[in-house]
N, C-alpha and C positions, 0 to 999 in steps of 0.2 A: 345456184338456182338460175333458171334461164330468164332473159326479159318477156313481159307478157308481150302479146301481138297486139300491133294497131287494128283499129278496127276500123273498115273499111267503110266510106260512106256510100250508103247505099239509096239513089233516087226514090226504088220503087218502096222500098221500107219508109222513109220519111214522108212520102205520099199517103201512104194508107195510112199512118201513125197521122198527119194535118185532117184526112177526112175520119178518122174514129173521134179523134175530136172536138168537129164539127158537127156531126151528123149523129154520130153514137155508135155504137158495135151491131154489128150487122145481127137480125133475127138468126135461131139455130136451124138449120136446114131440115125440113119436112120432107123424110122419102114416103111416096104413096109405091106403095109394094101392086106390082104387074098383074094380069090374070093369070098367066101362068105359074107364077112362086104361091098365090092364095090356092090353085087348085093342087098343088103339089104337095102343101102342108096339110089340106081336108083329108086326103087319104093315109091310109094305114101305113105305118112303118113298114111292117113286118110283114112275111107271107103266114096264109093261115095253113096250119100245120096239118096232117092226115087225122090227125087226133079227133082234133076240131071238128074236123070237114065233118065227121063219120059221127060223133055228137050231136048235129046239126040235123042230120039228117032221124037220127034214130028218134028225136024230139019232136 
């Protein structure tokens, strides 16, 4: 069996390990979604079929 690895010390790891801490675990990040991806999901998957179309009309 091989020896385990040292493990390397690391500044920026022990820095944010002293301010969670201190301070606490940072809040879970909030994405606010673009106008673009809201008008994108408003609309229809799918294109509407001949089927359809000629149903629509005869109604």
């Amino acid at each position: 069996m091989s020896r385990a690895k040292k493990e390397v010390f690391s500044v920026t790891k022990a820095v944010k390990s002293n301010a969670r801490d201190r301070v606490g675990t940072p809040p879970p990040e909030v994405v606010i979604p673009d106008e673009k991806t809201r008008a994108a999901r408003r609309t229809s998957k799918h294109k509407v079929t001949l089927q359809k179309l000629l149903q629509r009309e005869d109604a």
